[in-house]
C-alpha positions as CSV (number, residue, x, y, z in Angstrom):
1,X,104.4,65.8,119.3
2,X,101.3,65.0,121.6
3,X,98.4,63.0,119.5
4,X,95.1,64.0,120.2
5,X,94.1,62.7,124.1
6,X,91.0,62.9,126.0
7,X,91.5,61.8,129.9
8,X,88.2,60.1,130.4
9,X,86.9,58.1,133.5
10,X,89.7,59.3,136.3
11,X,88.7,60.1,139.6
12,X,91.8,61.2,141.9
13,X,92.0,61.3,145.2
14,X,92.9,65.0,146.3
15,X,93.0,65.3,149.8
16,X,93.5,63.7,153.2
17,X,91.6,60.9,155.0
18,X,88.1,62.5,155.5
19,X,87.5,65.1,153.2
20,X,84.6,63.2,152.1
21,X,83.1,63.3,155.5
22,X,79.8,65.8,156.1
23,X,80.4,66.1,152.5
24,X,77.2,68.7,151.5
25,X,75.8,69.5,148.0
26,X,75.5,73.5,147.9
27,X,74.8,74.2,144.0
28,X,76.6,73.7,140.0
29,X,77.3,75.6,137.8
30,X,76.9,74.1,134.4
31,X,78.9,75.7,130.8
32,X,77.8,73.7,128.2
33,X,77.8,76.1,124.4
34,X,75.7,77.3,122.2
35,X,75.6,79.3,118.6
36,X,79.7,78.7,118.3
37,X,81.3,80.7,116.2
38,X,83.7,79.9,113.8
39,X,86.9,81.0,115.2
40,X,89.3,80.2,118.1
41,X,89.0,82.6,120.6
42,X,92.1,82.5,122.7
43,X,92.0,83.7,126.4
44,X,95.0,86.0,127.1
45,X,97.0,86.9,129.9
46,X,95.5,90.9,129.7
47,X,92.5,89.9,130.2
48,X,91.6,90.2,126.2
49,X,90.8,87.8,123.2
50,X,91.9,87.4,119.8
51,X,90.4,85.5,117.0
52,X,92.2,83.1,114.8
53,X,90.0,81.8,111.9
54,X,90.1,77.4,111.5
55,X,88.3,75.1,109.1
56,X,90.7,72.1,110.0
57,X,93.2,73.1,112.6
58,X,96.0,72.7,110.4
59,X,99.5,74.8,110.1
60,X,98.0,77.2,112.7
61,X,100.7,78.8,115.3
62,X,101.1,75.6,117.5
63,X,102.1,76.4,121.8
64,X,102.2,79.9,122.7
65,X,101.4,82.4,120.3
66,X,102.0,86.3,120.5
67,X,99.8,87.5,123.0
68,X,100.5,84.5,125.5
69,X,97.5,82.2,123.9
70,X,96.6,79.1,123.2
71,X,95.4,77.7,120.2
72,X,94.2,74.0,118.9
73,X,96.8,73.2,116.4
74,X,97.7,69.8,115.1
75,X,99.7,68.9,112.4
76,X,99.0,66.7,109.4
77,X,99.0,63.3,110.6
78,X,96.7,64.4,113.8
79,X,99.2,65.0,116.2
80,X,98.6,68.2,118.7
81,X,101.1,70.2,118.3
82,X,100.2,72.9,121.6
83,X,103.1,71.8,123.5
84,X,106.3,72.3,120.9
85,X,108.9,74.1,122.3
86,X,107.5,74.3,126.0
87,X,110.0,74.9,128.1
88,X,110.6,72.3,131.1
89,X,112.0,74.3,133.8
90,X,109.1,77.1,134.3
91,X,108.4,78.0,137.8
92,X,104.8,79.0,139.2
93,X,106.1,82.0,138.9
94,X,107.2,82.1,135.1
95,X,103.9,80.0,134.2
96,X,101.7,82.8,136.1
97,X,103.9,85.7,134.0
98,X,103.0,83.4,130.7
99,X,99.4,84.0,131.3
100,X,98.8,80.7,132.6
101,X,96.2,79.6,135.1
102,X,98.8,78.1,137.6
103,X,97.5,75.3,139.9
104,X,99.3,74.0,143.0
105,X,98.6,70.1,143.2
106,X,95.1,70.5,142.4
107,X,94.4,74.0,143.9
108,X,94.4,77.5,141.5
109,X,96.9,79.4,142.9
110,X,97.1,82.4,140.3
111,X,95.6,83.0,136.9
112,X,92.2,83.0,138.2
113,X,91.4,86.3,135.8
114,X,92.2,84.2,133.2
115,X,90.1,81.3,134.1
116,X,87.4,83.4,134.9
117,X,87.8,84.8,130.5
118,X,87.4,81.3,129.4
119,X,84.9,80.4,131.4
120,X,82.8,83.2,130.1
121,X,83.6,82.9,126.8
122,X,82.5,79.2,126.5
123,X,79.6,80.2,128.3
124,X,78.5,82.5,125.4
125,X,79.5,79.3,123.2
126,X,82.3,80.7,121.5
127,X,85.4,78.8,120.2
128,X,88.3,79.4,123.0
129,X,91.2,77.9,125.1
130,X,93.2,78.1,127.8
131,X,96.4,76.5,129.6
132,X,96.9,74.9,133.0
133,X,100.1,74.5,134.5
134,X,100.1,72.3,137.5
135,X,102.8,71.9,139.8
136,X,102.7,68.5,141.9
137,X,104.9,67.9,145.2
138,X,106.7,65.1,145.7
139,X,109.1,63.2,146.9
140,X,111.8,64.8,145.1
141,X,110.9,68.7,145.3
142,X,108.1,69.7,142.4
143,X,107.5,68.2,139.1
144,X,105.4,70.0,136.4
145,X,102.7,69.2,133.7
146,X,100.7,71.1,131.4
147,X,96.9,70.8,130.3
148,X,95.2,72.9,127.5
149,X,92.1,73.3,127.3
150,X,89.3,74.3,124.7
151,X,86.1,74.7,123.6
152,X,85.8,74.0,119.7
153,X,82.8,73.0,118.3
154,X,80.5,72.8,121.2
155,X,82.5,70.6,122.8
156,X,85.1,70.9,125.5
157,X,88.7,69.0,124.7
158,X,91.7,68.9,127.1
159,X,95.3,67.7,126.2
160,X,98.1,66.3,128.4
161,X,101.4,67.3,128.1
162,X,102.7,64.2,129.0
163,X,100.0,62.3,127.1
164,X,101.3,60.5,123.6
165,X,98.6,58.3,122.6
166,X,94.4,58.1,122.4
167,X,91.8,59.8,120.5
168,X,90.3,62.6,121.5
169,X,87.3,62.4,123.5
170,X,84.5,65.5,123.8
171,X,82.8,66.1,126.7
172,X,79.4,68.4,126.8
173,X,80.0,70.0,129.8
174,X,82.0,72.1,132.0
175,X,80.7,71.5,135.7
176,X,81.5,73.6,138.8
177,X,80.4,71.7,141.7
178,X,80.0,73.3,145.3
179,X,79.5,72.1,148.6
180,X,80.8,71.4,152.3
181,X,83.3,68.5,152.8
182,X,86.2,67.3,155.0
183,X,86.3,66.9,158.8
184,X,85.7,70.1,160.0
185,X,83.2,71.0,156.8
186,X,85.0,73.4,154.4
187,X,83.8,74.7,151.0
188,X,84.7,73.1,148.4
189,X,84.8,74.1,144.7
190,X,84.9,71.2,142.0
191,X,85.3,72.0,138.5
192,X,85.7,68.9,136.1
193,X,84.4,68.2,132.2
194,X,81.5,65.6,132.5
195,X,78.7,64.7,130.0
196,X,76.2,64.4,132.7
197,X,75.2,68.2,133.7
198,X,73.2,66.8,136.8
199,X,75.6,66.1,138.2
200,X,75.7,66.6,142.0
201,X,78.5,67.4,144.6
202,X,77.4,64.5,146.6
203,X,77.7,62.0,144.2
204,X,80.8,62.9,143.0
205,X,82.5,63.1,146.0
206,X,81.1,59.9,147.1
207,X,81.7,58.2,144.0
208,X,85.7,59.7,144.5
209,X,86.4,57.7,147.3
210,X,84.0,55.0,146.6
211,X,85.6,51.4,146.4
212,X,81.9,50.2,144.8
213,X,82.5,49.8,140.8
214,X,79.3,50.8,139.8
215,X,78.9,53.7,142.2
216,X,82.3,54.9,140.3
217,X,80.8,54.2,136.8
218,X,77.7,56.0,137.7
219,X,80.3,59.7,137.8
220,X,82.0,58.1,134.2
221,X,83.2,59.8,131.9
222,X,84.9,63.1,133.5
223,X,88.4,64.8,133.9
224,X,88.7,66.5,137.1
225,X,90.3,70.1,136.6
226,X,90.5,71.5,140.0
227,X,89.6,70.9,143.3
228,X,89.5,74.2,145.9
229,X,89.2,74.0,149.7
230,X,87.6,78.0,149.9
């Protein structure tokens, strides 16, 4: 059982020495919701969405429901209950078959379809959710962890699966950030959950590999969700 967990404040470093160099501010895209309606809308792998009425998120189906969706469940005490049952051996491949939106480190390697639903539906300010499965490198081969993350209420929410403790924390916004970065420039696609829907490329990258406190505080709160070299 996960409780109810907002990352808030963390900025991680995603790439190699000098990404941040000739770093350029191109344009955002900002997703922030209005006239919600009263259901979960859950993003699914075919592209289509189903409706599952809520008044308090209680003894609703908790992980993955038929259909391959997601849905904000917790149980009685206020624990999230998404990630019941999840199984810990999925590959990129099996996470991508699931209806998943499957990132590689910190890059969206398939699923983008599905990303592309829920980003659409929270624009329109309806109630909806997605998964992330994110597969890290390391030392030992690949490690996996799990995000899901919704839109309820006019406010965006996003649980860890390896997250036990905290209160949930909303954030206002969905921000896609664009711009040139790295030595040579490439595009670069930020998308993150910030309460601040000005915003820039520059000053988030800057703040990102900024050692200055209050040039970091000035990005705070946010939760990065993907970072794409285009």
């Amino acid at each position: 059982m996960k409780r109810l967990k907002m990352m808030t404040g963390v900025l991680v470093v995603i790439c190699a020495a000098g990404v941040l160099a000739g770093c350029k501010n191109e344009g955002n895209t900002v997703n922030n919701a209005a006239g919600v309606t009263a259901d979960i809308t859950a993003v699914t792998a075919a592209g289509n969405t189903t409706g599952k009425a809520t008044d308090d998120f209680t003894n609703n189906t908790a992980g993955e429901a038929a259909g391959h969706t997601v849905a904000l469940t917790q149980d009685m005490r206020g624990f999230y209950t998404g990630f019941t049952g999840l199984p810990g051996d999925y590959t990129m491949m099996d996470a991508a078959a699931r209806g998943y939106v499957v990132k590689h480190n910190l890059e969206v390697v398939a699923g983008r379809a599905v990303w592309d639903q829920f980003v659409a539906a929270s624009a329109q300010g309806l109630n909806t959710g997605v998964r992330l499965a994110t597969f890290h490198d390391n030392e030992e081969g690949i490690s996996s962890s799990y995000s899901d993350l919704f839109l309820q209420d006019g406010k965006y929410y996003i649980f860890e699966s390896a997250d036990e403790t905290g209160e949930p924390t909303p954030f206002s916004y969905l921000l896609t950030l664009r711009g040139k970065s790295g030595n040579p420039s490439r595009d670069t696609t930020v998308t993150l959950l910030t309460n601040d829907n000005k915003l820039t490329f520059d000053k988030y990258m800057t703040a990102l590999y900024s050692s200055n406190t209050e040039v970091i505080k000035s990005v705070l709160p946010n939760q990065l969700i993907s970072f794409q070299l285009d």
